[in-house]
C-alpha positions in Angstrom: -22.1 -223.6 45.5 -25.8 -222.3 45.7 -25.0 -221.1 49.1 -21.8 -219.2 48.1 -23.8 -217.7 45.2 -26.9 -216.6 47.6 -23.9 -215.3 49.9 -22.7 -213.2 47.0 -26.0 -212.0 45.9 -26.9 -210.8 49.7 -23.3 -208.8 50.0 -24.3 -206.8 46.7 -28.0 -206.5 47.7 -26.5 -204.5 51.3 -24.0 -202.9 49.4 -24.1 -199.2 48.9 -22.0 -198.0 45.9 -21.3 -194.3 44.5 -19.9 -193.1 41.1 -17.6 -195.9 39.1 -14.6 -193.0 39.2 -11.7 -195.6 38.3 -13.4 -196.1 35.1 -14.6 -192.7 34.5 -13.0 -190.3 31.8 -9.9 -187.8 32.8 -10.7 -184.0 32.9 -8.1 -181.6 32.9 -7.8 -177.5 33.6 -4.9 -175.1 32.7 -5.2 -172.1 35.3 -2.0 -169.8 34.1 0.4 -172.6 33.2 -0.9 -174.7 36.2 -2.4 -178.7 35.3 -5.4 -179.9 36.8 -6.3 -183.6 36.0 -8.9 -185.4 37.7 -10.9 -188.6 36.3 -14.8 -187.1 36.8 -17.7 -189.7 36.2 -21.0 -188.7 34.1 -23.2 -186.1 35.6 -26.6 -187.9 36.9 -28.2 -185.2 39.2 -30.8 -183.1 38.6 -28.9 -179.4 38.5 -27.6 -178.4 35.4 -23.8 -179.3 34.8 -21.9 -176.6 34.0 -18.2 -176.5 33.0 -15.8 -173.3 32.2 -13.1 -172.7 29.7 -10.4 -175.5 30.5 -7.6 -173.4 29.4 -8.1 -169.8 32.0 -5.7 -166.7 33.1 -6.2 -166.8 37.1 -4.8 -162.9 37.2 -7.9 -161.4 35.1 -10.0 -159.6 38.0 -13.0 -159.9 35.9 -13.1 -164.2 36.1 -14.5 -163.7 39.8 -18.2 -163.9 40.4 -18.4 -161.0 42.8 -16.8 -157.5 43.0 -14.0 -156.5 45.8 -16.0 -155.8 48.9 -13.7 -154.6 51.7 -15.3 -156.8 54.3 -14.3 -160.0 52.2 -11.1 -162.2 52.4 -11.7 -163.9 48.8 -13.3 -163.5 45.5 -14.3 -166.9 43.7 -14.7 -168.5 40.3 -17.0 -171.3 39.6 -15.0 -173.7 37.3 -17.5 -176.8 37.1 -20.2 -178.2 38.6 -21.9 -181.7 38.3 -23.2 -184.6 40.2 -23.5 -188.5 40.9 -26.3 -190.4 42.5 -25.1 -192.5 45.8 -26.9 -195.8 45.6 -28.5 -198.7 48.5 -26.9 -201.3 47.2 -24.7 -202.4 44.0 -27.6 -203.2 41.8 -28.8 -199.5 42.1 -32.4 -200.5 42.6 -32.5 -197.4 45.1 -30.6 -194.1 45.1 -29.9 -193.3 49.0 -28.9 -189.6 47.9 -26.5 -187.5 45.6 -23.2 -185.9 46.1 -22.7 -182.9 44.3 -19.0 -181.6 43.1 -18.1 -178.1 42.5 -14.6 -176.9 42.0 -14.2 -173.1 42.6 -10.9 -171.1 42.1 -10.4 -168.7 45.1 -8.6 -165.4 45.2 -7.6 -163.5 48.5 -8.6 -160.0 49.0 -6.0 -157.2 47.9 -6.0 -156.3 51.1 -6.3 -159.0 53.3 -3.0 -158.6 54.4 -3.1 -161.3 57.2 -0.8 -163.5 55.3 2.2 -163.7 52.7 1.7 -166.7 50.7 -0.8 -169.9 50.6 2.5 -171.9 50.3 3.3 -171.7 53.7 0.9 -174.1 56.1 0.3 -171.8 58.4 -0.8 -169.0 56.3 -3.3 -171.2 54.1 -4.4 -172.7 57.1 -5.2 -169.2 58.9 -7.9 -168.4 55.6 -9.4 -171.2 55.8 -10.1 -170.5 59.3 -10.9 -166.7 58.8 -12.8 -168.2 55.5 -14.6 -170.7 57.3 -15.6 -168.0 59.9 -16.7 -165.1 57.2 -19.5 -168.0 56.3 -20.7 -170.7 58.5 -19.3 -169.0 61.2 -21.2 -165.5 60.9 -24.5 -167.7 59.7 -23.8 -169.6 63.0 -24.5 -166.7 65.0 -26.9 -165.1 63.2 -29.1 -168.7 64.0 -27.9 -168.4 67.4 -29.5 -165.0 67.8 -28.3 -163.6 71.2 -27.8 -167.0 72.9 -23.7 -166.8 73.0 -23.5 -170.1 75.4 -25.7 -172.0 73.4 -25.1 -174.9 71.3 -23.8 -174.2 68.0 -26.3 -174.8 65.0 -23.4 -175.3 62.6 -20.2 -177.1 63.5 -17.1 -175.7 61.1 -12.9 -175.8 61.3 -12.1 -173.4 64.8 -8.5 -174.2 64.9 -5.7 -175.7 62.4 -6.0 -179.1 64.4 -9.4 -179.4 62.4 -8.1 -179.0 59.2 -6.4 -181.8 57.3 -3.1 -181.9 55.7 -2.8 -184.6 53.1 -0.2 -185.5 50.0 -2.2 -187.1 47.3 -0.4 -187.9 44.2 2.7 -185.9 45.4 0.9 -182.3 46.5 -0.2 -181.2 49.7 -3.9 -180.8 50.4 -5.6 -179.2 53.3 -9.5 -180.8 53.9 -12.3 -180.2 56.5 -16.0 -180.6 57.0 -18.9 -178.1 57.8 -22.1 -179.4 58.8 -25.4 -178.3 60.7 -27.1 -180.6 63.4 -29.6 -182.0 61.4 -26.9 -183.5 58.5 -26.1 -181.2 55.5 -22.6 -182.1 55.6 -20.2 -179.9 52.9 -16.8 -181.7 52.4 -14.0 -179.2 51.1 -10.3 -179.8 49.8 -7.8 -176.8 49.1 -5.2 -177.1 47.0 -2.4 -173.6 46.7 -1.7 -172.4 43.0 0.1 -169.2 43.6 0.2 -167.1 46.9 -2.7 -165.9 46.6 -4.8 -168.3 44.7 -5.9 -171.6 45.7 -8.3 -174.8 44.2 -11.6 -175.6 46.4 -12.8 -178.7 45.9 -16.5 -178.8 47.1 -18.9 -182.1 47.7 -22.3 -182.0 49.5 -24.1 -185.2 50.0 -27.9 -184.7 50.0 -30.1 -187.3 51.3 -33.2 -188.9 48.6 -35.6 -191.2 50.8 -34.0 -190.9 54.3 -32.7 -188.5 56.5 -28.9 -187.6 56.5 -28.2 -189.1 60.0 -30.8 -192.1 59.7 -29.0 -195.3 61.4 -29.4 -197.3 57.8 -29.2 -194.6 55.7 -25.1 -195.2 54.8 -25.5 -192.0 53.1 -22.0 -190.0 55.3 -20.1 -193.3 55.3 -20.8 -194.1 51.5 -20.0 -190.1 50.5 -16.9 -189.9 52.3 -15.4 -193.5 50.8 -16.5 -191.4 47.2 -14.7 -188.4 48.4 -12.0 -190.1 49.0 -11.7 -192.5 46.1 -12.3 -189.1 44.0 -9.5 -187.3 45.2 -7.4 -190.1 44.9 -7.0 -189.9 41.2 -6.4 -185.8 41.6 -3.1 -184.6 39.5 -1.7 -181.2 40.0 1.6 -179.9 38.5 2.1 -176.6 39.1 3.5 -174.1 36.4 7.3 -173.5 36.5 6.8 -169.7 37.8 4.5 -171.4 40.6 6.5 -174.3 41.7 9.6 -171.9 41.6 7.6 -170.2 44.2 6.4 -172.7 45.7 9.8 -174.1 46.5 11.3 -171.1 47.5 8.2 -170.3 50.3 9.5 -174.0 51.7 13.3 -172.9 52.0 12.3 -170.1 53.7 9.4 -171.7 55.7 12.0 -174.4 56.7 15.3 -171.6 57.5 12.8 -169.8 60.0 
């Protein structure tokens, strides 16, 4: 019995644990008629939380951040922003690191006219790339200065084979990872809401007393099980107009 107890008490001790999201409270958005519900645990890092108007009309121009620049493929609004601390073992004597959580709404350029509609697979897939490209890829060879057969500084999607597609709760979701050599690791999910507006779910893990890629540090196993266990309890339903879209881009996807 004493031995099955000090068992126990060493399993917790090595034990790494992040957010309690099963437990945590629902929090919903309404973007033009569309749901968003997703259980989000209590902010506990340091930047400020911030949180928009839950209820929001994705066709008013002036929501985005930014104004149109030709040489963009999107415009983006930050919707929230908050934080959990990732922890050594279950008794939380020592936080490991935090994982921020941002979710942005995306718009594509007027005229980016590279695709018809973020329903179909192909075309959502093809910004991504051509998003991923406009940032970590231009600040990938900006670090790379004029050696072209270096080794990249910044590894980031280069083809649709490195972009996820996954159905949670019923919807389709397309993931992928950017991260530099050192760690710095930025976990995104995209979700479609029209065709040309789509959710970005963002998560950085940030190391606290180790480094990112430290051996012991459990820091990129322990935020990818959050991630994961996060995006699990993600609803969508789509507003009538959109799924009547959406359904209609799939019967012609699937005729062609």
């Amino acid at each position: 019995m004493l031995m099955d107890w000090i068992d126990r008490f060493k399993s917790l001790k090595s034990n790494p644990v992040g957010p309690d999201i099963a437990n945590a409270s629902w929090t919903s958005f309404t973007l033009s008629g569309t749901e968003i519900r997703f259980k989000c645990p209590l902010h506990e890092i340091a930047s400020e939380l911030q949180a928009t108007s839950q209820t929001l009309d994705i066709y008013r121009d002036d929501l985005y951040e930014h104004p149109w620049n030709e040489a963009d493929i999107s415009m983006s609004a930050s919707l929230r922003h908050s934080g959990w601390k990732l922890w050594s073992n279950s008794f939380k004597e020592e936080p490991i690191g935090d994982l921020s959580f941002s979710i942005l709404l995306t718009k594509c350029h007027p005229n980016y006219r590279k695709i018809d509609s973020l329903f179909k697979p192909a075309d959502i897939q093809n910004w991504i790339l051509e998003y991923c490209d406009s940032g970590w890829g231009e600040l990938n060879r900006e670090l790379r200065g004029d050696d072209n057969d270096g080794m990249d500084i910044l590894t980031y999607p280069r083809s649709a084979g490195d972009i996820q597609r996954t159905s949670i709760n019923g919807q389709a979701w397309y993931s992928y990872s950017a991260q530099g050599i050192g760690g710095g690791k930025t976990i995104i999910w995209n979700f479609p809401i029209s065709d040309s507006h789509a959710l970005m779910f963002q998560f950085q893990p940030t190391p606290i007393t180790r480094n990112y890629n430290e051996p012991e540090n459990y820091l990129d196993d322990l935020a990818e099980k959050t991630v994961q266990e996060f995006m699990s309890h993600v609803h969508v339903k789509l507003s009538p107009d959109a799924q009547q879209r959406c359904d209609k881009v799939k019967s012609e996807n699937q005729a062609s």
